[in-house]
Each structure stands twice: as structure tokens, then as C-alpha cells.
N, C-alpha and C positions, 0 to 999 in steps of 0.2 A: 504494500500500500504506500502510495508516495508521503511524502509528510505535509503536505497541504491538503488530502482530503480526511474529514470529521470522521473518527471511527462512531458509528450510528449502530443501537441493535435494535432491533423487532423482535420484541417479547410478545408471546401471544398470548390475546385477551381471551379469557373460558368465557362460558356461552353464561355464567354468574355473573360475570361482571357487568353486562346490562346496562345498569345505572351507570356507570363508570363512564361507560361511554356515550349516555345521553347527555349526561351531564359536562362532559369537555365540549361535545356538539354543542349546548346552549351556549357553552362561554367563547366559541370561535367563531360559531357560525353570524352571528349580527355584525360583529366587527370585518369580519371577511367580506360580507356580501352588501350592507346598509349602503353604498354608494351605487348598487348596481340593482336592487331586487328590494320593492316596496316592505315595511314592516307585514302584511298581511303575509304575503308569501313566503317569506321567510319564518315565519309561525308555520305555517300549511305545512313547507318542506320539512322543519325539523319533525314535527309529525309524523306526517309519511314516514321517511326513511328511519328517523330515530326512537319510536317508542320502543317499548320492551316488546311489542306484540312484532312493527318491522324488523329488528336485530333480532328476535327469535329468529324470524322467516328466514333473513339471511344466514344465519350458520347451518338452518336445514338445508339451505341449497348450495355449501360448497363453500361461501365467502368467507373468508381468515381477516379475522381484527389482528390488529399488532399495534400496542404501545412503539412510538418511534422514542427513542432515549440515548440519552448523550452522558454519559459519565454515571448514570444509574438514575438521574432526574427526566421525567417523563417532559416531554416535550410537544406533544400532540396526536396523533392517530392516522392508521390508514388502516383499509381493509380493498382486499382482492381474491379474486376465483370466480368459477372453480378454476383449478390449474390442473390441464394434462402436456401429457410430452407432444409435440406437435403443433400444437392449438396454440391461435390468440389467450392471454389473459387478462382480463379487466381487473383495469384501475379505478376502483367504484368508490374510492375515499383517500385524501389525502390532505390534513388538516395541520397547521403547526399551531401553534400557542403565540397570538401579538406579540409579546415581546421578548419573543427568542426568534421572528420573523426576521429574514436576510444576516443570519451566522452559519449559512450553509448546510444546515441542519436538513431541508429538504431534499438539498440535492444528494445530499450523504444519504437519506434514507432510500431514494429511488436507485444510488447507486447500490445499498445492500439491498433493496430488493429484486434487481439486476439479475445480480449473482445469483441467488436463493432460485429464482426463475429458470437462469440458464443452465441448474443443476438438473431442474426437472425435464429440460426439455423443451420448453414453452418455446415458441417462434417468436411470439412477438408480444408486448403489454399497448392497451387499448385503454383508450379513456375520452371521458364529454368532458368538457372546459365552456362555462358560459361564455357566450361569443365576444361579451362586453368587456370580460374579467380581464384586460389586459396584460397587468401583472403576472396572475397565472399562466396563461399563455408563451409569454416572454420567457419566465421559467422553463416552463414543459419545453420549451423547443430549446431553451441551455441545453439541458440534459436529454436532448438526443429524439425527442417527438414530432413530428410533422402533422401537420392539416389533413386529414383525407378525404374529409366531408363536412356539410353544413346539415343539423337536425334543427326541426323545431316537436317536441314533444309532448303531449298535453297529458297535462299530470293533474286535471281536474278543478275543479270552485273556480273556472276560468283562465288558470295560471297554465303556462307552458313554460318548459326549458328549453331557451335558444341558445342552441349551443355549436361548438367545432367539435369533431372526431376526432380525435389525433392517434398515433402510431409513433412504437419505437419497437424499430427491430430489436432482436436480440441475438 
């Protein structure tokens, strides 16, 4: 490992911890999204994806939570799958903590979960980027993502997610 990239682990989150992880989603998600996606929808979204009853559903079908952590201090969250050897793998979460935002800490996590990827196989990792979200965007495509597609997604009470597809080989 050179000595300028963050050594990052992903610890993974048991299907208990639940809470754990609603609860960092309340504390990231407003500060991440309030310049891009009205207070309503950002209520709706954490909803949907984050109750106990959505993160049940998720780890039924495959998706892996992982604490991202830097020195043994939790730092934020992602969660991806399912993963087989061959196959795309989605990148269905990937959250840091405001103010450990731009200490490299994300791209350290996407580079350990790279590795972990190209152990199993996976061809390539997938992920939606709100179209607006600039910043993320700018990131994903540091560390190695491209454009594939434009979606607009209707996620219901009138709210859609307009988003970009990206891609990165592996």
C-alpha cells in the first residue's frame, strides 16, 4: 500500500444493528442532500430505504452493510450486493460523517472495497449518483466511475430519483 492512501476497514454491520444504521442515515442524510432534494423527500427517502422493516428486506436479498472506519473510529457506512464472481455489483450506499468529509476516507473505503470485490470475482461495481449531486459525482469519477446512463425513477408520494448510472471496472 503506498503511504499516501488511508488504510480504511469495513466491518460488517449484523442484521441487529438496525438502528445503528438508521440512525447515522438521519445524521448524514439532511446535511448531504438539503441543497439538492426538498425536506419532504428526504423524510420519504430515509423511510423507504432506512427503516428497520427496508434494512430487514435488504440483508434478505444479498446486500452487506459495512461500518467504513479509520483507526477503529466509525466514520460513516456503505452497503453493497449481492456479489457473484462475474457479475456487476451495486453500490447501493455510501455515506461519510460531515466532518470527516474530504480526509480521503471515501476514496480509501471504495479502494478497500475494490479489493474485497476483485477477490470474489465481480466484473465490475454499479451505482445511481443524483444527477445534481455534483460533488459526488466529481468523487465517483476520482476513483475510477464513469457515466453510463441517465434514470429518472419514481419512488412514489410524487418524488422521483434523477439520477446518473455510473460504472467502474474492476
Amino acid at each position: 500500500m503506498a503511504s499516501d492512501e488511508i488504510q480504511i476497514q469495513l466491518t460488517p454491520v449484523g442484521r441487529l444493528k438496525c438502528t445503528e444504521i438508521e440512525a447515522a442515515a438521519k445524521r448524514i442524510w439532511p446535511d448531504a442532500y438539503s441543497s439538492i432534494l426538498k425536506p419532504g423527500q428526504i423524510e420519504y427517502m430515509l423511510e423507504m430505504m432506512y427503516s428497520p422493516a427496508a434494512l430487514s428486506r435488504d440483508f434478505h436479498s444479498g446486500i452487506q452493510y459495512r461500518w467504513i472506519e479509520k483507526a477503529g473510529a466509525r466514520n460513516g457506512f456503505l452497503a453493497y450486493g449481492p456479489v457473484s464472481r462475474g457479475s456487476s455489483c451495486e453500490l447501493h450506499k455510501l455515506y461519510i460523517e460531515a466532518e470527516v468529509r474530504g480526509q480521503g476516507i471515501g476514496k480509501g473505503a471504495i479502494e478497500t472495497l475494490t479489493h474485497e470485490l476483485e477477490k470474489i470475482g465481480a466484473k465490475s461495481m454499479r451505482l445511481r449518483v443524483n444527477r445534481h449531486n455534483e460533488t459526488a459525482i466529481y468523487f465517483y469519477q476520482r476513483v475510477g466511475f464513469s457515466i453510463t446512463e441517465e434514470d429518472k425513477l419514481d419512488i412514489g408520494r410524487g418524488f422521483v430519483m434523477d439520477d446518473f448510472l455510473m460504472e467502474k471496472p474492476l
